[in-house]
N, C-alpha and C positions, 0 to 999 in steps of 0.2 A: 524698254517699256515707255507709252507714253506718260507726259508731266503735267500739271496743269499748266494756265495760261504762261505763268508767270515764269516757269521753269522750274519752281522752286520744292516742287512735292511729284515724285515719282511711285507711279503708280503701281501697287505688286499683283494685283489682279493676273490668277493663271490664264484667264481670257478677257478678250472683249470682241463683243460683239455689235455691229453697228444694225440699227432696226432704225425705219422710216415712214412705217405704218403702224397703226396700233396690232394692226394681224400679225406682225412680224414680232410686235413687245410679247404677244400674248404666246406665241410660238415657242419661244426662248422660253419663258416662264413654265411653261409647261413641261419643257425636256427633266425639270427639279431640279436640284442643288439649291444653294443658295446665290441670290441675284443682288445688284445694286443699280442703282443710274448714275450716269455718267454725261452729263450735259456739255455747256461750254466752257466748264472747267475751269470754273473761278476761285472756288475751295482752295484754302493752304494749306489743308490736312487729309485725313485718308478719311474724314467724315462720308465722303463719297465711293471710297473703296473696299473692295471686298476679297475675301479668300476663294468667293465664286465665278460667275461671271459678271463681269461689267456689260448692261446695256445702255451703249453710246445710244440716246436719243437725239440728238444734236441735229439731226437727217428728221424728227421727227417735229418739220415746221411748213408753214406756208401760208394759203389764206384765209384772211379772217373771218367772221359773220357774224354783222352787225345787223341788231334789233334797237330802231330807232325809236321805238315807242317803250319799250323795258329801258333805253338807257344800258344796251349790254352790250359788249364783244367777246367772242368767245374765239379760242387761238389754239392754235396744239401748244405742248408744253417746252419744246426746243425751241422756239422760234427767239430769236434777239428780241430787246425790248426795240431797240433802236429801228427794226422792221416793223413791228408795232404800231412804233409812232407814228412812221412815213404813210403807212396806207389810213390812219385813223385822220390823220391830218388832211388828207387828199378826200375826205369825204365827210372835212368839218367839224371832226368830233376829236377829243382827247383825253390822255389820261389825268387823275389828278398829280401825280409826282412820276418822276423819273430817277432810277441811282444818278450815279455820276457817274457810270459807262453804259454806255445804251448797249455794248456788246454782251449784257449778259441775257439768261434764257427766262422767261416766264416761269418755268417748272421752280427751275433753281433758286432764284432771287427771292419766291417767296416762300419757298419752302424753308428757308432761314431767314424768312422777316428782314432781308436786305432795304435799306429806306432810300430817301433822297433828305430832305432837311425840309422845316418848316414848320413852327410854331401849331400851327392849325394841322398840319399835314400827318396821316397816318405814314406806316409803312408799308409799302408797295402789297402786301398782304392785304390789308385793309379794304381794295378795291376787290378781290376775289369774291365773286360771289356762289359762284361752283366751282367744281372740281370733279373730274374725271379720273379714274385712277383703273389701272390693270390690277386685280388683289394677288393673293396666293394660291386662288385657286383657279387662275388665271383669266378669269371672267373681267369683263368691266363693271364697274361701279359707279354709280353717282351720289355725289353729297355736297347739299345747297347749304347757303347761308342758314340759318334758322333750325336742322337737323340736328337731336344730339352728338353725332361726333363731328361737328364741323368745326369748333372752338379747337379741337385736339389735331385734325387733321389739316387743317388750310396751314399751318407752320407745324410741318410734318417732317423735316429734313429726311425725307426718304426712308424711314422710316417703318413704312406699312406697305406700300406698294411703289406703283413705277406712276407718275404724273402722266396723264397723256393730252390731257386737252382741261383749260381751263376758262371761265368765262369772268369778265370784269367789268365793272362799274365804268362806265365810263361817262362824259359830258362835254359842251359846245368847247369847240379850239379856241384856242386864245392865244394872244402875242404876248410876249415879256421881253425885257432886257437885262441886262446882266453889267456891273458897276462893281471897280474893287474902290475900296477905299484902305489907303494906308497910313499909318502912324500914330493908331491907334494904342494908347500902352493898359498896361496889364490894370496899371490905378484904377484907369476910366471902365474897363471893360468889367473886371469885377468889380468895380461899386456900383455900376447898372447893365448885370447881363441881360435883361429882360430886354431892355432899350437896341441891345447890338443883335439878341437872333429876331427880336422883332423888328427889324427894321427891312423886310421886304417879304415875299413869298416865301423863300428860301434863302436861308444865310449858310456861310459857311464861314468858320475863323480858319485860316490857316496857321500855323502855331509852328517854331521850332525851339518854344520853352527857353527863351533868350530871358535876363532877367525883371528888362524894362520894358521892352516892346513886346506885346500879342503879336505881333505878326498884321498879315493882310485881313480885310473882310472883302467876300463874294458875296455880292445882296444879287438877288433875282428877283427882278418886279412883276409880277404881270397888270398886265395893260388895259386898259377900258380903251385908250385912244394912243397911238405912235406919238404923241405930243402930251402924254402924262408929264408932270414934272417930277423928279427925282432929288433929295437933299444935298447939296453941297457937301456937308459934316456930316460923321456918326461919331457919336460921344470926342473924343479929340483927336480924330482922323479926318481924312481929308477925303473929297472924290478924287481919281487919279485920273488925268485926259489920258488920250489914247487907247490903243487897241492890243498893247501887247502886253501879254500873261504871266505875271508874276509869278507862273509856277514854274517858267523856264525850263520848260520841255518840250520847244518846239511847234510846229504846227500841228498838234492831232488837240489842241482846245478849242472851245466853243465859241462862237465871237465876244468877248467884250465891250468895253467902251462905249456902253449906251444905244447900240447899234438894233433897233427894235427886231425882234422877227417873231418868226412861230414860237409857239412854246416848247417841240420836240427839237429844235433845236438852241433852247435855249435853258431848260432845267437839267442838262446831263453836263458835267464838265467836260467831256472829253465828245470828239468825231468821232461816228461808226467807222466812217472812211478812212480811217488812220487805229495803228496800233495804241490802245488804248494807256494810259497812265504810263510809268517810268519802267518797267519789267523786269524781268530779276528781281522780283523784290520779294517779301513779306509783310501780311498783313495782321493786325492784330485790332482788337474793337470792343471797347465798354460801353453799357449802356446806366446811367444813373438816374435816378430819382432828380426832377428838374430842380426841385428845392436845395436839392444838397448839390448842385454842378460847381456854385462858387468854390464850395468847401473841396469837393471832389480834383477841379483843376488846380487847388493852390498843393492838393497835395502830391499831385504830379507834378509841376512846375518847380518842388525841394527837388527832385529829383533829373532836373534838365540839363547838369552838368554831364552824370550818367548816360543817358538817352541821347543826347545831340550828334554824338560822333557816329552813330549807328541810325539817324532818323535822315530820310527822304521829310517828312511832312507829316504832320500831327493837323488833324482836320478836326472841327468841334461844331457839330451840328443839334438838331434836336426835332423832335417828334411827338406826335397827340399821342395820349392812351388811347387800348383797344382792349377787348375784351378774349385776344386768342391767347390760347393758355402759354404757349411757346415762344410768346415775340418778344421781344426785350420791354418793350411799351405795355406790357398784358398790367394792366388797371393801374396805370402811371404815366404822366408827362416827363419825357426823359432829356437829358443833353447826354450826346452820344461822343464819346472821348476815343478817337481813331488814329492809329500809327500807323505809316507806312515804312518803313525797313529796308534799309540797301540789305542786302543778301550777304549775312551774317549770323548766320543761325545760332553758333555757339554763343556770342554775344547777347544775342534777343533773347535765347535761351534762357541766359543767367538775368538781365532785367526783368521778366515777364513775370517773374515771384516776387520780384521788390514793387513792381508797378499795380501787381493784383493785392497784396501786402495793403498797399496806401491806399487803395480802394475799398479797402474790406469793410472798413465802417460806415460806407454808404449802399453794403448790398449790388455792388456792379452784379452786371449779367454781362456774358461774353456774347460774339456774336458767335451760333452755331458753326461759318463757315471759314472762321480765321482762327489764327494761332491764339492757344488759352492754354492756361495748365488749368483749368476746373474740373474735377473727378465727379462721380457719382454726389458724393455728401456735400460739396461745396453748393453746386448746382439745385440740391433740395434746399437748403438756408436760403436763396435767392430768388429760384422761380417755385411756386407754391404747389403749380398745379401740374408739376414734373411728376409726379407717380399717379397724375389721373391720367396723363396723357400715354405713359406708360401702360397702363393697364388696356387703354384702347389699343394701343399699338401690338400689345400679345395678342389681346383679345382676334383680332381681328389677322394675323399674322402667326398663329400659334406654334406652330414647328420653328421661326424664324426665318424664313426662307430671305428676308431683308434686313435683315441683324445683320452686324459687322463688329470688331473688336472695338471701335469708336461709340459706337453706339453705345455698346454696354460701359463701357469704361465712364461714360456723363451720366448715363442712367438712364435714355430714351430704351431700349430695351432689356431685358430681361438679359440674365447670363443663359449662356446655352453650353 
């Protein structure tokens, strides 16, 4: 069976089927059973699998079309962000944020509120202004910004139907560059975290919860002019000269070293043209309440002794509130507390209740598409509007036809 990206989640689905037209999604859908999508396969869990068939939409991408006077692009739902970029860029226009691999799909990414980092910056969600969807009666659907179920549906993790085409806010291209600064320690960062994520468009702390040192910062500026100046210092770190990437994985990162370019090339950490991040691995992702992130990272950092021999990279970014019911941001400014995992599962296993433990008092939200242990009841104390979203999703889905045992098990759907 296939795995996702990473290798690290095998998939049990008795089928899959690959569809490249929406006539093809609507086809499948029609035959009955119960369906799922299956994108570019970012997911670390079986959030995306099903006991039915899987439709591989991944085939279900290409070109875009852009409305210059709405300020829109509208995309099927497979397509890479990172193909996104290149043709928005080629005709001057761009998104407002990128994740940190342009390899993943539109459908997918924002169907779990996947972000990129940035003080001001929502999550890739944010920009969706429609939504196209095959439902369960296999017809197409459309549902705008502004419609009562758009708050429940735009971070739907597949949920209600199969994505097929989505349209996005979009605005003028713009240059940024990209500056680590390291030596940074823990004193300086928490007695002014405001000072280190605001310190460019997009920040990022890399973190391996050492006792004295944060780790690296990733500042992303963008640019009015190739000759903006950039700070020497952030709080007691330095700029670093050169060009090479302290994440020490090679050449699939994105230039460094002050080096100006587009902006699609410079808000994803990682090259489309190269295998993204370290592989084999496992992900795991908290969102918190931005007020409590000081408190929230000190109470992961007791715990770095634990964590280190099993952590690739602890990334700590953060994000605007939004008003969708499902995102981790849904009517909160957050710092979002992220693990990366060498491929260890008994291990992460055994962490992942002591690190959700130390989080508990600030109300963390997981991300939908990475390793959690959050059940139905945890998930209601957390996100508010988890059984309104729920109700759209029966409503509109009644037989279950996109229910999965994941689904029901956090509480997006109903037990069937």
């Amino acid at each position: 069976m296939p795995r996702n990206w990473a290798g690290t989640y095998e998939y049990t689905a008795p089928r899959i089927v690959a569809a490249s037209t929406v006539e093809e999604v609507q086809r499948i859908i029609r035959e009955g059973g119960r369906v799922h999508a299956l994108g570019t396969r970012h997911s670390f869990t079986d959030l995306p699998d099903t006991d039915g068939t899987l439709i591989d939409v991944s085939g279900l991408a290409g070109d875009l079309t852009i409305d210059e006077e709405a300020r829109t692009a509208t995309v099927l739902a497979g397509t890479r962000y990172g193909l996104v970029a290149a043709a928005l860029d080629e005709r001057g226009w761009a998104l407002h944020n990128m994740g940190s691999l342009p390899h993943i799909s539109v459908g997918g990414a924002t169907a779990t509120a996947t972000h990129g980092s940035g003080d001001g910056n929502g999550v890739l969600t944010t920009a969706v202004r429609g939504i196209r969807y095959v439902g369960a009666d296999g017809e197409v659907h459309d549902v705008q910004r502004g419609d009562p179920d758009f708050a429940a549906l735009a971070v739907g993790a597949g949920a209600f139907g199969i994505l097929v085409e989505l349209t996005l806010d979009i605005q003028p291209a713009f240059r940024a560059r990209q500056d680590i600064y390291s030596g940074v320690t823990w004193d300086a960062a928490l007695a002014d975290l405001a000072t280190l994520t605001g310190a460019g468009y997009s920040v990022s702390l890399f973190t391996r919860w050492d006792s004295d040192t944060a780790g690296f910062v990733w500042v992303k500026t963008r640019l009015e002019h190739d000759d903006d100046p950039v700070a020497d210092t952030l709080l007691d770190g330095r700029r670093v000269e050169g060009r090479d990437s302290p994440l020490g994985i090679g050449d699939n990162v994105t230039e460094v070293g002050g080096v100006p370019g587009p902006w699609m090339l410079r808000l994803p950490h990682f090259r489309l043209d190269r295998e993204p991040s370290f592989g084999d691995e496992i992900q795991t992702e908290y969102f918190v309440r931005r007020e409590h992130g000081v408190a929230a990272l000190d109470a992961v950092r007791a715990l770095g002794d634990s964590i280190r021999p099993h952590l690739v990279w602890s990334e700590i970014r953060t994000a605007a509130r939004d008003e969708l019911w499902l995102s981790g941001a849904y009517q909160q400014d957050i710092v979002i507390i992220h693990f990366t995992w060498y491929d260890h599962p008994d291990d992460v296993a055994a962490l992942i209740p002591r690190i959700e433990d130390a989080l508990r008092p600030f109300a963390a939200r997981p991300h939908w598409g990475k390793v959690h242990g959050f059940d139905r009841e945890a998930l209601e104390r957390v996100h508010p509007r988890l059984g309104d979203a729920r109700a759209v999703f029966d409503r509109l889905d009644p037989e279950g036809r996109f229910s999965n045992a994941h689904l029901e098990r956090v509480g997006l759907r109903s037990p069937r």
